[in-house]
C-alpha positions as CSV (number, residue, x, y, z in Angstrom):
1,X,269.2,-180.3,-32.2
2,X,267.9,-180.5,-28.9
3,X,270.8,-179.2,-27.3
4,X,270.0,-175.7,-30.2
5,X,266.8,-175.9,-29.0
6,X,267.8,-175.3,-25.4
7,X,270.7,-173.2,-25.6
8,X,268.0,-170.6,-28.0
9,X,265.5,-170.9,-24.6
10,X,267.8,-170.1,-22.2
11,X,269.7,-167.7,-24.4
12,X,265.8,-165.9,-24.7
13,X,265.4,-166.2,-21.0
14,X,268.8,-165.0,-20.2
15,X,270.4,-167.8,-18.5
16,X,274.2,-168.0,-19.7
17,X,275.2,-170.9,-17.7
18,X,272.5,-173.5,-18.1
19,X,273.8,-176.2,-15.6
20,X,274.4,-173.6,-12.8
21,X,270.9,-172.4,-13.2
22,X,269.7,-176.2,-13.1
23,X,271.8,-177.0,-10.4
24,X,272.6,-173.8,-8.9
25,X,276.0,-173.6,-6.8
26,X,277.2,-171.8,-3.7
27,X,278.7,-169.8,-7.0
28,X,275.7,-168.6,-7.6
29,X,275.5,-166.4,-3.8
30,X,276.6,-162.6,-3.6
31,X,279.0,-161.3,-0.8
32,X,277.0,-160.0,2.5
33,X,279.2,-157.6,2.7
34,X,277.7,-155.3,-0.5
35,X,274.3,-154.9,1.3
36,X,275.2,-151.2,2.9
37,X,275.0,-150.8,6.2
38,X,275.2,-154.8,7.0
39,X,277.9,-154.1,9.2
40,X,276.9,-151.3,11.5
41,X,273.5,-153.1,12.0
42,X,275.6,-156.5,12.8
43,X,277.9,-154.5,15.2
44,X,274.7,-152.8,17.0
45,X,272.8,-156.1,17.5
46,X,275.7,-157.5,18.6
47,X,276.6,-154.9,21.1
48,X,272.8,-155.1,22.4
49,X,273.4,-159.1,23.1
50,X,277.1,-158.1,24.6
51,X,275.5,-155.6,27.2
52,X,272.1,-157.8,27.7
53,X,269.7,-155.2,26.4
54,X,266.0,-156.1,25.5
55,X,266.0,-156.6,22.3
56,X,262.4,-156.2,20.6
57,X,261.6,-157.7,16.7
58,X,258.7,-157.0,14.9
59,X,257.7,-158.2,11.8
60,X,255.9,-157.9,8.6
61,X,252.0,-159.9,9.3
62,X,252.5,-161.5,6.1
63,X,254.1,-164.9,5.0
64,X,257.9,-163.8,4.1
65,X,257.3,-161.5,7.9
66,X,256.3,-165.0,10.0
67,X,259.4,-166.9,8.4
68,X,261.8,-163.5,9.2
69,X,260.8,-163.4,12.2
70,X,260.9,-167.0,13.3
71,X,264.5,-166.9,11.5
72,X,265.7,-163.9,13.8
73,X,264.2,-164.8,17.0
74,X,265.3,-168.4,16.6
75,X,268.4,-167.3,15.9
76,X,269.1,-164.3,18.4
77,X,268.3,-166.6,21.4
78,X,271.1,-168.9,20.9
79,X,272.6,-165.6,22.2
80,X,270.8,-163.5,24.5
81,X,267.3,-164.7,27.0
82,X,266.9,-161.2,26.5
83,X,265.0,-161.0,23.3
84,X,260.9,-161.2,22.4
85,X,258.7,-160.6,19.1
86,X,255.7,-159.1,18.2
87,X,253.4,-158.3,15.2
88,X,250.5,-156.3,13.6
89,X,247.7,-158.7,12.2
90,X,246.3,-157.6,8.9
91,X,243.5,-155.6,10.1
92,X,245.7,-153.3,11.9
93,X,247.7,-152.6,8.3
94,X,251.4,-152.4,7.6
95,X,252.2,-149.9,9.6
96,X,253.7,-150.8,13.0
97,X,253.1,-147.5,14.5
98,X,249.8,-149.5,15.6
99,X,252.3,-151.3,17.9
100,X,253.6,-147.8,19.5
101,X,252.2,-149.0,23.4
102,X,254.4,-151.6,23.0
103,X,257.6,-149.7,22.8
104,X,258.2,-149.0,26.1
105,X,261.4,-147.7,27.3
106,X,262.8,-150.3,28.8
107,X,263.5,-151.3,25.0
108,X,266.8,-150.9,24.2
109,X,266.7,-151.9,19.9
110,X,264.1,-152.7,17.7
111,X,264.9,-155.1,15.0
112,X,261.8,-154.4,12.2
113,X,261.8,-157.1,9.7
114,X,260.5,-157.0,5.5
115,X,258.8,-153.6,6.6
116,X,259.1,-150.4,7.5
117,X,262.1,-148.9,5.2
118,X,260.0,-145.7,4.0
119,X,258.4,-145.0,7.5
120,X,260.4,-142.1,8.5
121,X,257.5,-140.5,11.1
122,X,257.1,-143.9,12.5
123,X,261.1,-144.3,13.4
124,X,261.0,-141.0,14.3
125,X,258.7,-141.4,17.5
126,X,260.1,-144.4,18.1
127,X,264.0,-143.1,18.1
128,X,262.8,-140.2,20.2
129,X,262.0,-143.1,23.0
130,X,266.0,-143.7,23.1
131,X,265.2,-146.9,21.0
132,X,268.0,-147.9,18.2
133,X,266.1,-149.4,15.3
134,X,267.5,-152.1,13.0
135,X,265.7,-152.6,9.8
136,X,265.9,-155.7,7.6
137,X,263.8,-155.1,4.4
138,X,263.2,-156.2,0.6
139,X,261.2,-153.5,-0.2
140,X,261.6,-150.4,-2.7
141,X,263.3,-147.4,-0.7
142,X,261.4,-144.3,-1.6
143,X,262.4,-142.0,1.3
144,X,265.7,-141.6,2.9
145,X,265.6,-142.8,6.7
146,X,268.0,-141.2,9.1
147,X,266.4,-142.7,12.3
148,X,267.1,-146.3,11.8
149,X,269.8,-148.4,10.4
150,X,268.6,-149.8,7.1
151,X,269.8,-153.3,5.6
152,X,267.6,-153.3,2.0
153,X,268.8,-155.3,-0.9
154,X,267.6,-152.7,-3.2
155,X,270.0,-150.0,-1.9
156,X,270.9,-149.7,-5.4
157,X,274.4,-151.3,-4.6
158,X,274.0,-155.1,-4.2
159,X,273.6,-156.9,-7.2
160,X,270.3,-159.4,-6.4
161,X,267.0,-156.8,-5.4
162,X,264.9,-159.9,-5.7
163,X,265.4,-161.4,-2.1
164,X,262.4,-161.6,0.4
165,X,262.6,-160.5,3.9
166,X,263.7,-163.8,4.9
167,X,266.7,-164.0,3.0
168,X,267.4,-160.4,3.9
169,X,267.2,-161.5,7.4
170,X,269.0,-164.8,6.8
171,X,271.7,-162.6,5.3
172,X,271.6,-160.7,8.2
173,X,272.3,-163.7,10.3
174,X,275.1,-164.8,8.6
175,X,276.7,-161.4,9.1
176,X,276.4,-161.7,12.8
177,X,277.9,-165.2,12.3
178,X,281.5,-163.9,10.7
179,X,281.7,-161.1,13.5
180,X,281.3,-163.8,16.4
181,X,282.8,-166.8,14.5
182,X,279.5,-169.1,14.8
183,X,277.9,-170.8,12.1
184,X,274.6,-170.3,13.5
185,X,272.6,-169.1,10.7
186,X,272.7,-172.3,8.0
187,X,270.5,-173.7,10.8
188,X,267.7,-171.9,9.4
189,X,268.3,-172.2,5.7
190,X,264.8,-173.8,5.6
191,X,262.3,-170.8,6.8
192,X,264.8,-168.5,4.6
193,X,264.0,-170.4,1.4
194,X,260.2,-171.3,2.6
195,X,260.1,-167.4,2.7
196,X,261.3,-167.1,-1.2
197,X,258.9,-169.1,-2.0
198,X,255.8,-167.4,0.2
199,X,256.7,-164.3,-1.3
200,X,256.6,-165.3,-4.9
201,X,260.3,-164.0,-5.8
202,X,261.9,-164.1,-8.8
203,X,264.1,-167.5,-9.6
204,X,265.4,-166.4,-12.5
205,X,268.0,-165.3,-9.8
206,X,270.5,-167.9,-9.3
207,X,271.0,-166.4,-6.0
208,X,267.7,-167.1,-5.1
209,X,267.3,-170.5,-6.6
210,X,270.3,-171.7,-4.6
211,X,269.3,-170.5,-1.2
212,X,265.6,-172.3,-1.8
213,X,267.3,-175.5,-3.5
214,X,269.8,-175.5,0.0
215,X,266.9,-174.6,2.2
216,X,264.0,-177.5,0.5
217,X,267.4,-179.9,1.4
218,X,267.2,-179.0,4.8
219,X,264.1,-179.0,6.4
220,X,265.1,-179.0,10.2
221,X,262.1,-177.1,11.6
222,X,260.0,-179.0,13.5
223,X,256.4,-177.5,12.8
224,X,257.2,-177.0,8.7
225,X,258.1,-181.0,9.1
226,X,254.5,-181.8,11.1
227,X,252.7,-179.5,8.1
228,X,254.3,-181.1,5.4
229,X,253.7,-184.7,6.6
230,X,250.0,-184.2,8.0
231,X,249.8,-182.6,4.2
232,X,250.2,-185.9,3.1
233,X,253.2,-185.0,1.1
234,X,256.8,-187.3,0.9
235,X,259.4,-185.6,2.7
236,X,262.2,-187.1,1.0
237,X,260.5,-185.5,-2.4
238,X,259.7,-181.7,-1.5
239,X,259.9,-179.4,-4.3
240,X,258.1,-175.2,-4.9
241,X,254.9,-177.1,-5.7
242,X,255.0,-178.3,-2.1
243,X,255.6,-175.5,-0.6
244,X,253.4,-173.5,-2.5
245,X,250.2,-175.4,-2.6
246,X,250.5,-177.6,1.0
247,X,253.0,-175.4,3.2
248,X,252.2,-171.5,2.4
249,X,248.7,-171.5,2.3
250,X,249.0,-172.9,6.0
251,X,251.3,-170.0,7.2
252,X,249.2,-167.3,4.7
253,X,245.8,-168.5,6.1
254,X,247.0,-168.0,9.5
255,X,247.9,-164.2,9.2
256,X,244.7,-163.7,7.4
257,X,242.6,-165.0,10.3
258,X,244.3,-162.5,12.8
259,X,246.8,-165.0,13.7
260,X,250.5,-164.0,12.7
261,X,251.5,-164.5,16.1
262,X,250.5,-168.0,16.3
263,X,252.3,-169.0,13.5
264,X,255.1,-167.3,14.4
265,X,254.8,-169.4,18.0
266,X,254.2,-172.6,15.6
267,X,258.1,-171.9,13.8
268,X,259.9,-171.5,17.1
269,X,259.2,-173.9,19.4
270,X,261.3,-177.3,19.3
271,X,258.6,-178.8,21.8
272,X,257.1,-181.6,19.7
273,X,254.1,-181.8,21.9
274,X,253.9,-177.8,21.7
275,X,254.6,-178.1,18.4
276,X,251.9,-180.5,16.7
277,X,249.1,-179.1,18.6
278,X,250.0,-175.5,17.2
279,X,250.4,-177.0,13.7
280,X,246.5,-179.0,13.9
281,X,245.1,-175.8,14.9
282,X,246.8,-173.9,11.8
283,X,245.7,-176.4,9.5
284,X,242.6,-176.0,10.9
């Protein structure tokens, strides 16, 4: 009876394969290769690391934006010295055209990250600079784009529009991994799913469930390691709760106290030293 019981819940929920939603598989992921215009974005980052360009990324001043960012710049310089990040803080808004003095022109591509699909005026000014923009983004697309190259999983074409930025820029990683044969990317499986969780996506995606599941398995980074231990939490037993109620509210209180680059400092540095004195003054 209570196997009726649960197959009538998960039937009312929609879950047709209850173990794979319990314990959801690598069954459970989508090809990268149905997000459009994943390859041309891979092929143009990867010609900017190829010719040593400067390579700019700018995120999102939110949660889900520190985690992409830490993911892309973490990632990208395993491959090129030639690569920095910046950010808006919330006062300045959403839009990055508040960062406009800091596209110079010795900036070759601008990798925007969980922002920035529907900003056609902003891309505009900025592509008239001789910048290429890249833009990695979870967000409704209301306005066609023609100045950047836009990687959105809700181009109406890939089968999961419920990933954050992070995973979008995880995703994006792992694109960049198949065209240089590296397996780079599953490095930072743990900021990916710490970005699901920020963000409050939906896990009634198996998709999703599986990449936080992998990523709450893997906690290599060194800061989200020092918050969850000086959070007094077991890190042989970290679950969503965790993350939600001890981890997030760390990063989240940080970009609302005009410090989203600090945070983003706290993710990418492997300096233990560096790393716990960043992490006391975020908990802070």
């Amino acid at each position: 009876k209570n196997d009726d019981v649960i197959t009538k819940l998960a039937k009312v929920r929609g879950i047709h394969d209850i173990e794979e939603w319990i314990k959801p598989t690598d069954k459970s992921l989508h090809s990268i290769h149905l997000l459009k215009n994943i390859n041309e974005a891979a092929e143009r980052i990867i010609k900017a690391i190829h010719k040593d360009e400067k390579i700019l990324i700018v995120g999102d001043q939110d949660g889900d934006g520190v985690f992409s960012t830490a993911i892309m710049y973490r990632y990208l310089s395993n491959l090129t010295r030639n690569v920095a990040y910046t950010c808006t803080t919330r006062s300045m808004g959403h839009d990055i055209s508040r960062l406009m003095d800091q596209f110079t022109s010795d900036i070759d591509l601008l990798i925007i990250l969980d922002s920035s699909t529907n900003a056609v005026e902003t891309c505009k000014v900025i592509s008239e600079k001789d910048i290429d923009i890249v833009i990695i983004d979870h967000h409704p697309i209301t306005r066609e784009n023609p100045y950047a190259i836009i990687v959105n999983c809700q181009d109406g074409q890939y089968p999961n529009p419920d990933l954050s930025g992070s995973a979008m820029t995880y995703k994006m990683c792992q694109m960049i991994d198949e065209y240089i044969g590296e397996s780079l990317a599953e490095e930072y499986i743990d900021l990916c799913a710490l970005g699901l969780i920020t963000d409050m996506m939906d896990v009634r995606s198996n998709e999703n469930r599986y990449l936080i599941y992998q990523g709450l398995n893997n906690i290599r980074n060194t800061a989200l390691n020092l918050i969850i231990q000086q959070s007094s939490s077991n890190i042989m037993h970290i679950n969503s709760s965790t993350i939600s109620f001890k981890v997030s509210p760390v990063i989240n209180a940080a970009t609302r106290f005009e410090m989203t680059k600090k945070a983003i400092d706290t993710l990418v540095t492997d300096d233990i030293g560096q790393a716990t004195e960043l992490v006391q003054e975020l908990m802070q």
